[in-house]
Structure formats: structure tokens, C-alpha cells
C-alpha positions as CSV (number, residue, x, y, z in Angstrom):
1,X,-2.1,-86.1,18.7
2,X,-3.2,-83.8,22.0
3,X,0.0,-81.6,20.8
4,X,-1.0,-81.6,16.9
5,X,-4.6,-80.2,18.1
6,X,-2.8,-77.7,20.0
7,X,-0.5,-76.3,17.5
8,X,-4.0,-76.2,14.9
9,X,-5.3,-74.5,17.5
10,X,-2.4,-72.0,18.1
11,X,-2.3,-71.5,14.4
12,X,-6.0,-70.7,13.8
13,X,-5.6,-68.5,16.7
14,X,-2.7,-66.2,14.8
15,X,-4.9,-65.9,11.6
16,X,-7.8,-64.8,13.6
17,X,-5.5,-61.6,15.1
18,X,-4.3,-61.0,12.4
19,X,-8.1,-60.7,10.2
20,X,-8.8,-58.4,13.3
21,X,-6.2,-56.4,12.6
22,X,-6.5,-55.6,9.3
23,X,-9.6,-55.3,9.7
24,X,-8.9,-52.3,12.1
25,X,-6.2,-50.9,9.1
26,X,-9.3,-51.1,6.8
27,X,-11.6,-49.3,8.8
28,X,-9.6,-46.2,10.3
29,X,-6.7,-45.8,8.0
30,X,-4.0,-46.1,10.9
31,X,-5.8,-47.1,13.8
32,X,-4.4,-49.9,15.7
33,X,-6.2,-52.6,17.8
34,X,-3.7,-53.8,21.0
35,X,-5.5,-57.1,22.6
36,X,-6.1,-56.5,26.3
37,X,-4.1,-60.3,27.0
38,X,-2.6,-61.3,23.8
39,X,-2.4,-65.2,23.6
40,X,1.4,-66.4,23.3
41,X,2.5,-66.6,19.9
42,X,0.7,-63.9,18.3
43,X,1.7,-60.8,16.1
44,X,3.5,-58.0,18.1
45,X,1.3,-55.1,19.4
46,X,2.0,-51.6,17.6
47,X,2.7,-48.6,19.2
48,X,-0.2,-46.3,20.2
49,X,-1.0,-43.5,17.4
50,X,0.8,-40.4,18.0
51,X,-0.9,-37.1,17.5
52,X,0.3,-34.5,14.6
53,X,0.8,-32.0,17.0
54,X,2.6,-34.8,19.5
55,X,5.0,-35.4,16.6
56,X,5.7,-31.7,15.8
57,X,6.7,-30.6,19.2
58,X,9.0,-33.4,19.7
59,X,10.2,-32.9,16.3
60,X,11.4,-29.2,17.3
61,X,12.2,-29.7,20.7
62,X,15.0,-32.3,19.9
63,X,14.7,-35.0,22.7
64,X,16.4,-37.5,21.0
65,X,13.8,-39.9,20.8
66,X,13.8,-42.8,18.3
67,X,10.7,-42.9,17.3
68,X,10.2,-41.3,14.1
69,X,8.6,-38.3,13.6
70,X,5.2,-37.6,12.0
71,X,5.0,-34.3,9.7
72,X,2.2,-31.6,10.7
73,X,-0.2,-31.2,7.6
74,X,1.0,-28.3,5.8
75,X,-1.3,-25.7,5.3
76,X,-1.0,-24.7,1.2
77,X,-1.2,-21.1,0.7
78,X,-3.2,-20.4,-2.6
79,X,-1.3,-19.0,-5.5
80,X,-3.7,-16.4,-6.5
81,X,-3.0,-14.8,-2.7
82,X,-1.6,-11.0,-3.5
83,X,1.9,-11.2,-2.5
84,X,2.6,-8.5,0.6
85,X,4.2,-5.1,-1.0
86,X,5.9,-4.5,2.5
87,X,9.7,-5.1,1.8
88,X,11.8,-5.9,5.3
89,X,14.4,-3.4,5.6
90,X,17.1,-2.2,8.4
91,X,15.7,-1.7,11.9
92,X,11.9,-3.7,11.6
93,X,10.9,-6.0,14.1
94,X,9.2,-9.0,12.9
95,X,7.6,-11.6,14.8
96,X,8.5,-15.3,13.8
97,X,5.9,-18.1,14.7
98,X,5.9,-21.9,13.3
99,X,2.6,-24.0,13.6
100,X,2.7,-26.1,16.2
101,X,6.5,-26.0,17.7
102,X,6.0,-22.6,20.2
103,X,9.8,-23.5,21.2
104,X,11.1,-21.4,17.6
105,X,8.1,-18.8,17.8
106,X,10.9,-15.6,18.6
107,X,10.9,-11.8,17.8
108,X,13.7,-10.3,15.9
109,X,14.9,-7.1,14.7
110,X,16.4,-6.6,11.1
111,X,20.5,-5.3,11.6
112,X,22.2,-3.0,9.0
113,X,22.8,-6.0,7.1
114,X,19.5,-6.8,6.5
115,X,20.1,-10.3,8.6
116,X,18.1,-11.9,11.7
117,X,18.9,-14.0,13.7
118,X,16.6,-17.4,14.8
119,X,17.0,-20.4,16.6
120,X,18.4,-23.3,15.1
121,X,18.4,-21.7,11.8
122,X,21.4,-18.8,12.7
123,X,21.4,-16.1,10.6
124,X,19.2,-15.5,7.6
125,X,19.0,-12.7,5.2
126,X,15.8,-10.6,4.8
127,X,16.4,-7.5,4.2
128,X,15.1,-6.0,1.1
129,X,12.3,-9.3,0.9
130,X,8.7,-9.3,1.3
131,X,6.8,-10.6,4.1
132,X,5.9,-13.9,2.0
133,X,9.6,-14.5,0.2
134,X,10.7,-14.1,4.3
135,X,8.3,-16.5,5.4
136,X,9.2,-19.5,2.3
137,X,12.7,-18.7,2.9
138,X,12.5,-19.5,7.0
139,X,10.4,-22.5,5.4
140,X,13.3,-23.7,3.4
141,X,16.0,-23.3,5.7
142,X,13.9,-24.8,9.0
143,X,13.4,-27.3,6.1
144,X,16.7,-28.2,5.2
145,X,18.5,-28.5,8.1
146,X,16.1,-30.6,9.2
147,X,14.4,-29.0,12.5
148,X,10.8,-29.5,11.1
149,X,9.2,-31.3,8.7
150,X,6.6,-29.6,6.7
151,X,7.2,-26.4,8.3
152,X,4.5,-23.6,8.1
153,X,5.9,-20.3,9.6
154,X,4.2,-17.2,9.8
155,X,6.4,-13.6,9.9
156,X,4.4,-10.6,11.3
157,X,5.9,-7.4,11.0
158,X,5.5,-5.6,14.8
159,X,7.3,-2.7,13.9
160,X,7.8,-1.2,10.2
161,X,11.0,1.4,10.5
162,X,12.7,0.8,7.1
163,X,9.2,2.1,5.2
164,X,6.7,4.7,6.1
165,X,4.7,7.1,4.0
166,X,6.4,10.2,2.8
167,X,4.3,13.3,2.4
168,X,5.4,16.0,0.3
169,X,4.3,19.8,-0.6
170,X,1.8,21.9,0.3
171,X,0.7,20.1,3.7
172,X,1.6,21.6,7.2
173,X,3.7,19.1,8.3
174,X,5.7,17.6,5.3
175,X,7.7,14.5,6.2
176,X,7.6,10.6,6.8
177,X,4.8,8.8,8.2
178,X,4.7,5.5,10.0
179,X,2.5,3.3,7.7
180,X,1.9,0.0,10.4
181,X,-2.0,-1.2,9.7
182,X,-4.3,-0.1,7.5
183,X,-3.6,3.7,6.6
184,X,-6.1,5.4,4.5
185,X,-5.0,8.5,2.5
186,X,-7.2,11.2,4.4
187,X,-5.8,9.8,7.7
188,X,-2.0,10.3,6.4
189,X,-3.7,14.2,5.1
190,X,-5.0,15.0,8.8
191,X,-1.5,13.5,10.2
192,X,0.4,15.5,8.5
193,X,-1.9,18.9,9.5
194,X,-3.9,19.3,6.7
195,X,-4.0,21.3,3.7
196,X,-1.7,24.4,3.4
197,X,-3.8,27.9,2.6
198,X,-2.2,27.1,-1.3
199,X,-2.3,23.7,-1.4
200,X,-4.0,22.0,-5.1
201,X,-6.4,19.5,-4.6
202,X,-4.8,16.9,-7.6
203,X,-3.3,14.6,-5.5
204,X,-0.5,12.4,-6.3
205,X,0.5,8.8,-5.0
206,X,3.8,7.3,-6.0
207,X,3.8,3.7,-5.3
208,X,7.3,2.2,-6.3
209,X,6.0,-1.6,-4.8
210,X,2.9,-1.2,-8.2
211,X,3.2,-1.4,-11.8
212,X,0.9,1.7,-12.2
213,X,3.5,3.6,-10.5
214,X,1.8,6.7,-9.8
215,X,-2.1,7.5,-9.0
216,X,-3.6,10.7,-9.8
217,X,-6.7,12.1,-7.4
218,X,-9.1,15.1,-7.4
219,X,-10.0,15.5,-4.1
220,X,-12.8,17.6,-2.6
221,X,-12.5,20.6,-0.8
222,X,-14.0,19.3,2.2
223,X,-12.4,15.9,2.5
224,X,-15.6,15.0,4.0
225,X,-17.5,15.3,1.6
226,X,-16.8,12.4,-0.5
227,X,-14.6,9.5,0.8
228,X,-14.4,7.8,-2.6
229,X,-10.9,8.9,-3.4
230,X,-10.0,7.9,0.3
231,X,-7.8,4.9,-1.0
232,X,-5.8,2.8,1.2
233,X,-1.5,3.9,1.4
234,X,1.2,1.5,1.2
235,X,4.1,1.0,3.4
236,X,6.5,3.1,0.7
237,X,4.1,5.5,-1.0
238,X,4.8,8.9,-1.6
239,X,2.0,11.5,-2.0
240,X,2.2,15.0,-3.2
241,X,0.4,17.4,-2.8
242,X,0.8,20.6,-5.0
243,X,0.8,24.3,-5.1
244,X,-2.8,25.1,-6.2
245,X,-2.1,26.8,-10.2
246,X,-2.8,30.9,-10.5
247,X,-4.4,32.7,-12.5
248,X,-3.4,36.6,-12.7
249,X,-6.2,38.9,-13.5
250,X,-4.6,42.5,-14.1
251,X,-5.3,45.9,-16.1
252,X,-9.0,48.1,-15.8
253,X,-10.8,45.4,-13.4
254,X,-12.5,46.4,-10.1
255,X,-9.7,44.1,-7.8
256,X,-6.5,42.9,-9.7
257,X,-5.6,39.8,-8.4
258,X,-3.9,36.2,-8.5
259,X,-6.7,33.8,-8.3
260,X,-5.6,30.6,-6.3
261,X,-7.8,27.9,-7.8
262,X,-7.6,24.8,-5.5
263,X,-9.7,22.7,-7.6
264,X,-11.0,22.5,-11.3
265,X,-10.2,24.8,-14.1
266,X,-11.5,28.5,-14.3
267,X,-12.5,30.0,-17.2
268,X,-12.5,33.9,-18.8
269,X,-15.6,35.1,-17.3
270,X,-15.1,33.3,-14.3
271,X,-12.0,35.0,-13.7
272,X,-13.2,38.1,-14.7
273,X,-15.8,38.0,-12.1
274,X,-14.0,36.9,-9.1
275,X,-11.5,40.1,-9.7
276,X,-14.9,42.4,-9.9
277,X,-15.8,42.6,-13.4
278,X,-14.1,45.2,-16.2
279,X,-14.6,48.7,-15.4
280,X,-16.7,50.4,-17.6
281,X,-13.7,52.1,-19.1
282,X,-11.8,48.8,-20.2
283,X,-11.2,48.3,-23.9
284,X,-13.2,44.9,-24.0
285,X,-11.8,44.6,-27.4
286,X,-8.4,44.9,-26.5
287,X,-8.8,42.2,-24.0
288,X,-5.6,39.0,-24.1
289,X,-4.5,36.1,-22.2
290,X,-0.9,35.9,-22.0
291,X,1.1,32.6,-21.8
292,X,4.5,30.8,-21.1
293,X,5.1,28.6,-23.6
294,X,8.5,26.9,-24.3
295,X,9.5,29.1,-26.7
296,X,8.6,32.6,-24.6
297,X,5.2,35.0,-24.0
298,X,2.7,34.9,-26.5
299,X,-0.2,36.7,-26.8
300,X,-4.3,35.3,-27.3
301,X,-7.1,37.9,-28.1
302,X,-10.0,37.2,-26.2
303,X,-13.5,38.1,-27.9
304,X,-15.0,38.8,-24.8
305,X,-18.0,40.8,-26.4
306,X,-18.9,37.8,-28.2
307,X,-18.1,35.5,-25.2
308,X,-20.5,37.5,-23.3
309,X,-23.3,38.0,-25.9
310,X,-23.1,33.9,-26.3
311,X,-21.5,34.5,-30.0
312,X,-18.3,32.6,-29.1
313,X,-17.7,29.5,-26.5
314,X,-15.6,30.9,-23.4
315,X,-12.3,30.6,-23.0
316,X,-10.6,28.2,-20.2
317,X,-7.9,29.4,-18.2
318,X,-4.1,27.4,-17.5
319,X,-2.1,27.7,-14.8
320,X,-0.4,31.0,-14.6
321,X,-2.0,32.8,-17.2
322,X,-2.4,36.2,-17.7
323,X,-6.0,37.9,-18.4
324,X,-5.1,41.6,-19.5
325,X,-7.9,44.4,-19.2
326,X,-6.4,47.1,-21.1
327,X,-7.8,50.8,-20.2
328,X,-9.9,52.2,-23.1
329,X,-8.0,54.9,-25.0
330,X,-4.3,54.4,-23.9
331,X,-2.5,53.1,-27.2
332,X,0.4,53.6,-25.8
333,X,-0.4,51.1,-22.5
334,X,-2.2,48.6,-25.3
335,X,1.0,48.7,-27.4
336,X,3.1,48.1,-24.5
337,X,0.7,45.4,-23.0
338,X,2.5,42.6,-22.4
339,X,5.0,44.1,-20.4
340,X,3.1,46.1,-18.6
341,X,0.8,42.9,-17.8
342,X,3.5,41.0,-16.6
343,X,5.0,43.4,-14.5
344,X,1.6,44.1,-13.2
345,X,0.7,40.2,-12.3
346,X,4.0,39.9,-10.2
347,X,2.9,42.2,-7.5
348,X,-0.8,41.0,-7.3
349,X,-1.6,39.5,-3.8
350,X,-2.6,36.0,-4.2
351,X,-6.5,35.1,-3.2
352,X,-7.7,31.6,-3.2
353,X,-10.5,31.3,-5.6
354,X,-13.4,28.6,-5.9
355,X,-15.6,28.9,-8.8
């Protein structure tokens, strides 16, 4: 009977461990309750909790042990986040770092194949990838082979030799530009020494990596004068930077000239004032732009009387037009005009012009 009461007792004892216990599971999820002197018979204690980061490091440091792994909480990257333009190419160093296993954290440069090389993984193909397509694709592969569970890897590119930032035209110092951090388009201008003496201010930005392609900018004179057009440059871009357009003024004016205009348009009167007004023996009648088109020269009379007694709007100007003065009383000249105009503009000194 002393032995029945005993067993009750043992068996009473076993379902009072294990209310504790899952009492403990109900409360904290995975927490586990060890008894300091468990009584003989009862469940087996479990294994202390092992941390997340614990479980990674052993996970990639391959010490053989039994136990079974516990997965880092992966970080979920949001699928709005803008997708990095700068495609890995031959020759860039990229730093390679997984969360929580500093043992495949490594630095690799990019070979003529486009291939790096990491730990575990062996060889993997990046070239011509973005920094995110790198990064999921070191995911997969650390993945797959099973060296991490859940792997997060972040790819930071040290050294960017595949892509810089060409500048083309009328700067000092055409040529390619390192592009690594933020580069604002003024900075890349001042790198590259500035603005040439007959340099345009209509900036152009060809961006292969966007689907506008190509962005158009009317910068200042002074670039410091407004910095709203002072955009930020892509790893890739291409800006251009063109001849300023010019505007011949020849025949009875006080200075014949080519007017370099930098920025803007310039318009009849304008142009006739910055070459130093008509003499007062010009034919104002007489007076005609002359044009390229496709199909040759052609010729435009210009009421300038009108223009300048507010009868008639004035006239704007295009690149590389022609504003003829002819001399008052030379038919011959006036007949010949054209001719004479052109061979006139093509030994005109150039002067920059700012209306």
C-alpha cells in the first residue's frame, strides 16, 4: 500500500512539471524552465535557448556541431526601394558583408570576366549587374549551398573603375571622371576646368541607366548664381557641353563681328547693337538675315525701320545667321549681297556676346 502511495505520488509529481512547463511555453514563446534538482522520473530538461546571432556564427563557421541551427531574422528590403543604377563592371572593388557571420565579410575585385571570387561560394558572375541583382544573387547562392540560412548580404562598391562620368566639348579638360559618392553636376564642371572661352550654356546629360535618356539644362553664367539646375550625376552619364551658337553681323555697322551668345537667344536689334549700330550710311531698307537651311542660303528682309519705330515685332536670331547691313547706294554690292555677306561673316573675329 506504502508503494501504491508512492507511485500516486511520483505520478502527481510528473503532471505538476509538466503544467510548469507549459506554462513557461505559454508565457515566453520558447523559453524553457530547467528545475534546479529534478525529482527522478520526470520529463527531460531542454537545452538552453540559443541566441540568433549564436546560431548564425556557428552556422557559417562550420564546426560540425549537431545541434541544429537557428536562422537570423531576415531583414525584408521594401519593393518600392529605387534599384541602384551603378552596374559592376571589369576592375571594381566591392566590399562583401553578411549579417551576422563576419567569417564571409571579404573584399573582391571584379576580373575581365566580370567574376569574383568568395568564400564558400567560389566564383560568381557580376559583371554587368547592379549593386542589388549582386547582392540577391550572393543571397541565393550562400543560400543554396547551404552556408547560411536566411542570408542578408550587403555589397558596397569601394572602388568604381568600370563607370565614371564622361565630360565632353567645350570644357578645359574633356575626359572621364571618377563618379564614387555623391557627384553633383557643377562639381564634375569645376573638375573638368570649367567653361571653355566658347562654351554654350545648354547643357546636356545622357543617362543610359534612365528611361528619359537625356536631360536638357540652361545653366547660368555664373554657376553660382543659381544651384537649381545643379542635379546630382550618375555613375555612367555623359554631359555635353556645346559650342555657344554665332551670330554674324556684317556690311555698314560700326564693328562687324561674330556674336558668341553663351546663353539665350538674341534678337535683330540686339545684335545690331552689340556690333555698334548701322552707320548712318546703311540702306536700312536693304537690310536681310541670311540662313542655312537644308535645301541651301535663303534670304529674309528685315523691316528694321518698322522694327525700330515699334510698327513690326523684332526679329529673333538662330544660330549662325547672317544679319547683312548693306551700304546705301551700291546696287551693285546689294545685288551681290549674299555672297558678299558670306564671304564677309567667315573672316569676322568671334566676340562672346551677353544680351
Amino acid at each position: 500500500m506504502g508503494f501504491g502511495r508512492f507511485g500516486v505520488s511520483r505520478y502527481v509529481g510528473s503532471l505538476g512539471m509538466v503544467f510548469v512547463l507549459l506554462s513557461g511555453f505559454a508565457s515566453s514563446g520558447w523559453a524553457q524552465q530547467t528545475p534546479a534538482s529534478p525529482p527522478e522520473g520526470s520529463l527531460p530538461a531542454l537545452p538552453p535557448a540559443e541566441s540568433v546571432a549564436e546560431a548564425a556564427l556557428r552556422s557559417g563557421s562550420g564546426d560540425g556541431g549537431s545541434a541544429e541551427t537557428v536562422s537570423p531574422k531576415r531583414v525584408d528590403i521594401p519593393e518600392n526601394r529605387p534599384t541602384s543604377s551603378l552596374h559592376l563592371g571589369q576592375g571594381d572593388l566591392i566590399e562583401i558583408s553578411v549579417y551576422n557571420v563576419a567569417e564571409l565579410s571579404t573584399k573582391a575585385r571584379v576580373s575581365s570576366a566580370g567574376d569574383i571570387y568568395l568564400p564558400l561560394v567560389d566564383y560568381v558572375h557580376v559583371g554587368g549587374l547592379t549593386v542589388d541583382e549582386a547582392q540577391s544573387l550572393i543571397q541565393k547562392r550562400l543560400e543554396d549551398g547551404g552556408f547560411v540560412r536566411g542570408a542578408h548580404v550587403t555589397l558596397f562598391v569601394a572602388e568604381s573603375t568600370s563607370q565614371g562620368v564622361t565630360i565632353l566639348g567645350e570644357v578645359n579638360r574633356p575626359g572621364i571622371y571618377p563618379a564614387m559618392g555623391e557627384r553633383k553636376l557643377y562639381d564634375l564642371i569645376s573638375a573638368a576646368g570649367g567653361f571653355s572661352a566658347t562654351a554654350g550654356r545648354k547643357v546636356s546629360v545622357v543617362r543610359p541607366s534612365s528611361e528619359s535618356g537625356t536631360v536638357t539644362l540652361n545653366l547660368p553664367r555664373n554657376l553660382a548664381d543659381d544651384l537649381k539646375d545643379d542635379i546630382e550625376i550618375l555613375p555612367g552619364d555623359t554631359i555635353s557641353v556645346p559650342r555657344a551658337p554665332v551670330i554674324y553681323v556684317v556690311g555698314d555697322v560700326g564693328r562687324p563681328a561674330g556674336l558668341l551668345v553663351d546663353n539665350g537667344s538674341l534678337t535683330v536689334l540686339q545684335a545690331l547693337a552689340l556690333a555698334g549700330g548701322a552707320n548712318h550710311t546703311a540702306k536700312m531698307s536693304g537690310v536681310r538675315i541670311i540662313r542655312k537651311s537644308p535645301t541651301g542660303m535663303t534670304e529674309t528682309r528685315v523691316p528694321l525701320k518698322k522694327i525700330l519705330e515699334a510698327k513690326s515685332p523684332d526679329l529673333t536670331l538662330q544660330a549662325d545667321d547672317i544679319l547683312f547691313v548693306p551700304l546705301s547706294g551700291m546696287r551693285q554690292a546689294a545685288a551681290q549681297g549674299l555672297n558678299a555677306a558670306v564671304a564677309a561673316a567667315s573672316g569676322l573675329a568671334v566676340v562672346a556676346a551677353h544680351p
